[in-house]
Gaussian input, Z-matrix of N, CA and C with variables (Angstrom, degrees):
# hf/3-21g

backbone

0 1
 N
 C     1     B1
 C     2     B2     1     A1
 N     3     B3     2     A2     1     D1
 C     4     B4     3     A3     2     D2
 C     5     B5     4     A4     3     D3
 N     6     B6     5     A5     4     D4
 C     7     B7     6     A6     5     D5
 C     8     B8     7     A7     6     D6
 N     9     B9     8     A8     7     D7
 C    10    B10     9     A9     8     D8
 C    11    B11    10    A10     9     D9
 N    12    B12    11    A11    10    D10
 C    13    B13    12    A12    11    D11
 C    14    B14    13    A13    12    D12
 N    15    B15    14    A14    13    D13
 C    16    B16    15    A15    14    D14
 C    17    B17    16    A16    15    D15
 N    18    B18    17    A17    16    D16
 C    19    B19    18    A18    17    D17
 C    20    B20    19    A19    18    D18
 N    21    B21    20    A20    19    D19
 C    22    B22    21    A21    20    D20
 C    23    B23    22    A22    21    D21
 N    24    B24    23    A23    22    D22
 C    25    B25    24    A24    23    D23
 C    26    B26    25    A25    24    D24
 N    27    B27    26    A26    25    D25
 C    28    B28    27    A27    26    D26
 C    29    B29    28    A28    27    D27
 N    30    B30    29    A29    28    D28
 C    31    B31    30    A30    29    D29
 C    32    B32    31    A31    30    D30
 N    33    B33    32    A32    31    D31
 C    34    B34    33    A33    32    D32
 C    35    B35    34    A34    33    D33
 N    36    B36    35    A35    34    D34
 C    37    B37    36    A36    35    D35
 C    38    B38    37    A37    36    D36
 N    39    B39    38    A38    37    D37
 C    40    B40    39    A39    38    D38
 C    41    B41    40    A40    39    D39
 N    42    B42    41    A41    40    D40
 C    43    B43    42    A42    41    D41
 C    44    B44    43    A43    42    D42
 N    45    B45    44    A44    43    D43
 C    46    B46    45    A45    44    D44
 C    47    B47    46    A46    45    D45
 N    48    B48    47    A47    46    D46
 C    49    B49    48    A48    47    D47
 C    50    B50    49    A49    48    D48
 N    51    B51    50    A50    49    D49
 C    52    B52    51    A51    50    D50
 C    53    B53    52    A52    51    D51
 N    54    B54    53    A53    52    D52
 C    55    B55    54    A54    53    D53
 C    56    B56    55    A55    54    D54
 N    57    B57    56    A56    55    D55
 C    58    B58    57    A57    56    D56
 C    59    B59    58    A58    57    D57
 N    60    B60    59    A59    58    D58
 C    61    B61    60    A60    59    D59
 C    62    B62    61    A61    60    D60
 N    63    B63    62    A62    61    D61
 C    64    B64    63    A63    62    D62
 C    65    B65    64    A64    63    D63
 N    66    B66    65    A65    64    D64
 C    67    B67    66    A66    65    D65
 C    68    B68    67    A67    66    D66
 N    69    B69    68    A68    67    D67
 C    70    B70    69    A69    68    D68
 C    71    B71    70    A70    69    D69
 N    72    B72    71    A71    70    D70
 C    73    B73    72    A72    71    D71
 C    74    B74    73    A73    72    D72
 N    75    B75    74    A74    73    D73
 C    76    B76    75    A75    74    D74
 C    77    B77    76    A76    75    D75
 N    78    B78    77    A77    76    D76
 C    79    B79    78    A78    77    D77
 C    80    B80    79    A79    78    D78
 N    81    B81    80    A80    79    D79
 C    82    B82    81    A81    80    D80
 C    83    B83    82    A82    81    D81
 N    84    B84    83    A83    82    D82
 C    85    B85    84    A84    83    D83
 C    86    B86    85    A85    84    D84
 N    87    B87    86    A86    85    D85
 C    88    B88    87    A87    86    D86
 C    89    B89    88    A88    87    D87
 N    90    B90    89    A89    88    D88
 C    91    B91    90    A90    89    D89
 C    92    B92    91    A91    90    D90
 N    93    B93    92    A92    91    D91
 C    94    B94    93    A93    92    D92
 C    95    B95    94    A94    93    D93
 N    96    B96    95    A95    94    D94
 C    97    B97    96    A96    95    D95
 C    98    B98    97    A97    96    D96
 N    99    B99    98    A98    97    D97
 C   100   B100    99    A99    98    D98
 C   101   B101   100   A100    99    D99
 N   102   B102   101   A101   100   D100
 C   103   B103   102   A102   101   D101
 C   104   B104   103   A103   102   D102
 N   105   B105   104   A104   103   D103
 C   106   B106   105   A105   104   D104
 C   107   B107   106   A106   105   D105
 N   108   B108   107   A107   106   D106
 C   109   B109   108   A108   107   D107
 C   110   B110   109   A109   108   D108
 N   111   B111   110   A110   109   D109
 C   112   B112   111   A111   110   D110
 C   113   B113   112   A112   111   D111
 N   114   B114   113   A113   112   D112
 C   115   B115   114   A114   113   D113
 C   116   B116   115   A115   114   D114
 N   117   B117   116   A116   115   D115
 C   118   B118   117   A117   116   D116
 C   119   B119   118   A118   117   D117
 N   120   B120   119   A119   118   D118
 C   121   B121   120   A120   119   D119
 C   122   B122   121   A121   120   D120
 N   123   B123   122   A122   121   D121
 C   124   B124   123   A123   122   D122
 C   125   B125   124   A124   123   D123
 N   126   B126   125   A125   124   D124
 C   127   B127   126   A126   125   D125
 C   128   B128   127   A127   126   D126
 N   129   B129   128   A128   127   D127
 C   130   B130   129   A129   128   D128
 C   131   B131   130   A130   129   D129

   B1=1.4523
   B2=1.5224
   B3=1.1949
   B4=1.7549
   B5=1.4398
   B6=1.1397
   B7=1.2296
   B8=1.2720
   B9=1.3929
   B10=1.5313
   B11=1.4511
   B12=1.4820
   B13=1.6518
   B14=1.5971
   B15=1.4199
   B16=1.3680
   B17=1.3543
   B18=1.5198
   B19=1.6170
   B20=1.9170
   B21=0.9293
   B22=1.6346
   B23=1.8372
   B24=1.4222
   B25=1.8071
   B26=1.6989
   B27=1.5603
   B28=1.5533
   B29=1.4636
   B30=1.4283
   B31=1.6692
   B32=1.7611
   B33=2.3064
   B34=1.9020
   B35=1.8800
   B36=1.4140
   B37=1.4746
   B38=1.6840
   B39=1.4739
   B40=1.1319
   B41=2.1898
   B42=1.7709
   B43=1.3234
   B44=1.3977
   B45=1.4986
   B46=1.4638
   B47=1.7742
   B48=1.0415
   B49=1.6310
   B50=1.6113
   B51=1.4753
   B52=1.3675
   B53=1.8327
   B54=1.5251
   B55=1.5237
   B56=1.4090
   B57=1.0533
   B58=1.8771
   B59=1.3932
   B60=1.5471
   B61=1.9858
   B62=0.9523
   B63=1.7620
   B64=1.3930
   B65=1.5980
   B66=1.1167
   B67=1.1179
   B68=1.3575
   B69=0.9158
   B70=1.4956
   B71=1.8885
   B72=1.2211
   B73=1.0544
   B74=1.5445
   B75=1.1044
   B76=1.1976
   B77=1.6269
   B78=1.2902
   B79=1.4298
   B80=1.3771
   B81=1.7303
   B82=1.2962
   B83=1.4564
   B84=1.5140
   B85=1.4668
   B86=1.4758
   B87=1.5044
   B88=1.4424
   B89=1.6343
   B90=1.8875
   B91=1.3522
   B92=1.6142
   B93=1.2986
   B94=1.9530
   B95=2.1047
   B96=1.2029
   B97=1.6996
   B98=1.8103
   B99=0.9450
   B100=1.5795
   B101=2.0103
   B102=1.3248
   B103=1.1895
   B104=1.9730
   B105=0.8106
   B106=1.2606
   B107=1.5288
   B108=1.2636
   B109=0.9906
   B110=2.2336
   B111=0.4838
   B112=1.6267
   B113=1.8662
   B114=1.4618
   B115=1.2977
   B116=1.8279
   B117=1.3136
   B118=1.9733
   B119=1.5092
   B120=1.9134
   B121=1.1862
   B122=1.4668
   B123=1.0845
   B124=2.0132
   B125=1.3228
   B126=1.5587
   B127=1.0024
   B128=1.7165
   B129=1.3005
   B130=1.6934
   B131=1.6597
   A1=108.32
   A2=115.43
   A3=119.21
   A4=109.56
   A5=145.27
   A6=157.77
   A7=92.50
   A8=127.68
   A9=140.86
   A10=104.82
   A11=120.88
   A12=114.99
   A13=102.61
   A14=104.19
   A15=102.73
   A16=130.19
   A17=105.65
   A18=107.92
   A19=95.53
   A20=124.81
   A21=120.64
   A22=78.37
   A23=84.95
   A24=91.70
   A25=98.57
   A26=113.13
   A27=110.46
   A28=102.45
   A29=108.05
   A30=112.39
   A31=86.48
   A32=75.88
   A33=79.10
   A34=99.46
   A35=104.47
   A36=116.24
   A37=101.14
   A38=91.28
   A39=115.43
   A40=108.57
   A41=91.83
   A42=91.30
   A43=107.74
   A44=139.28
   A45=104.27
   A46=78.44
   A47=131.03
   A48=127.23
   A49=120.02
   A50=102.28
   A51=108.25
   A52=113.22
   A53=99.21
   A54=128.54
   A55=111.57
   A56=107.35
   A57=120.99
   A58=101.91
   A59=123.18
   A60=100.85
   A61=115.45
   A62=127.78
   A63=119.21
   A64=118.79
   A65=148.05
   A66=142.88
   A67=101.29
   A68=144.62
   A69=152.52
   A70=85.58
   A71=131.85
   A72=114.22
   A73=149.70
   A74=107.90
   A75=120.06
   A76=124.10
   A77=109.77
   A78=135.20
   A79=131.36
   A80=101.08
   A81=129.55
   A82=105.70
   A83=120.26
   A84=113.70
   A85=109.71
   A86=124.33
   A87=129.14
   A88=101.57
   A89=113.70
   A90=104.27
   A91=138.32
   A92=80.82
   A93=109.57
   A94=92.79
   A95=107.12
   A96=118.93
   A97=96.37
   A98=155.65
   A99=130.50
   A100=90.68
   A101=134.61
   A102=123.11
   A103=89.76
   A104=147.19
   A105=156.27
   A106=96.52
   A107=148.04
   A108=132.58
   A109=74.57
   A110=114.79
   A111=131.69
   A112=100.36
   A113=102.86
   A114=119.24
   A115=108.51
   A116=111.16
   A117=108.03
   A118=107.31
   A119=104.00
   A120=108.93
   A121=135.50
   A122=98.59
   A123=104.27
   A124=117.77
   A125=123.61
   A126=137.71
   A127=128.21
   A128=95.40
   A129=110.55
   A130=109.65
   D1=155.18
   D2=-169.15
   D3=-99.84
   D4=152.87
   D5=-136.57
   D6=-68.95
   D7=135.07
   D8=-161.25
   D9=-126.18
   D10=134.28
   D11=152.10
   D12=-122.93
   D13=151.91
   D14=161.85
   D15=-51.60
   D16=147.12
   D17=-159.38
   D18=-113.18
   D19=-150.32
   D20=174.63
   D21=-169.81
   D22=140.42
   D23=172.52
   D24=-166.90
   D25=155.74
   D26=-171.73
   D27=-111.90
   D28=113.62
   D29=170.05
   D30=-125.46
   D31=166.32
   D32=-160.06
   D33=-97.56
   D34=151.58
   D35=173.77
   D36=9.38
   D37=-92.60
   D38=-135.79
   D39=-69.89
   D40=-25.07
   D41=168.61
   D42=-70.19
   D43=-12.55
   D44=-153.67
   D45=-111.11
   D46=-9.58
   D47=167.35
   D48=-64.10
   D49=-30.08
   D50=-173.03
   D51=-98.43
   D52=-9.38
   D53=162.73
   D54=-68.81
   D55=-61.36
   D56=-173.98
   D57=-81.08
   D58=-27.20
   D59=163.46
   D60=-64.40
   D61=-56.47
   D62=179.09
   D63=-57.19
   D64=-22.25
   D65=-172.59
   D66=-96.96
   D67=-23.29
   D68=171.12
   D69=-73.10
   D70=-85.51
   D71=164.96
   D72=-26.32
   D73=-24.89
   D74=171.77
   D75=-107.16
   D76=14.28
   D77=-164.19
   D78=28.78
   D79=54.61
   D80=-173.42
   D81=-105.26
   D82=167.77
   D83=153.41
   D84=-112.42
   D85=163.10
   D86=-173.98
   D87=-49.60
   D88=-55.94
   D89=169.53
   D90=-16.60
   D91=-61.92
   D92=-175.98
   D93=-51.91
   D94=-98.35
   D95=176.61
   D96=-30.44
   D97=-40.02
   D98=-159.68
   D99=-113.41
   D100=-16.52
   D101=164.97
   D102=-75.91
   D103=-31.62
   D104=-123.19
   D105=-116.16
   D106=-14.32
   D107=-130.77
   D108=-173.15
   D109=-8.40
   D110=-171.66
   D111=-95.08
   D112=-64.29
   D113=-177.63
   D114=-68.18
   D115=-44.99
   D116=168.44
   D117=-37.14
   D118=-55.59
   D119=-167.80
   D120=-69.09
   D121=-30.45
   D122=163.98
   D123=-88.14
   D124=1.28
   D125=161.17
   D126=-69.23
   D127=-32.69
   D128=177.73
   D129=-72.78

């Protein structure tokens, strides 16, 4: 991954809890899934 700074962005409660179980579950970090899900999208 290329040199990173923290970003600030507004997601609600309960999505970013139900974000961070599955990726905690899936032995991801939130980083990974929203860079991850970032790259699909400028891809289309």
């Amino acid at each position: 991954m290329a040199d990173t700074r923290p970003k600030s962005l507004r997601i609600p409660d309960d999505l970013w809890a139900a974000a961070l179980e599955k990726a905690q579950a899936e032995g991801r970090t939130l980083t990974d899934v929203v860079v991850t899900a970032l790259e699909r999208y400028v891809k289309r």
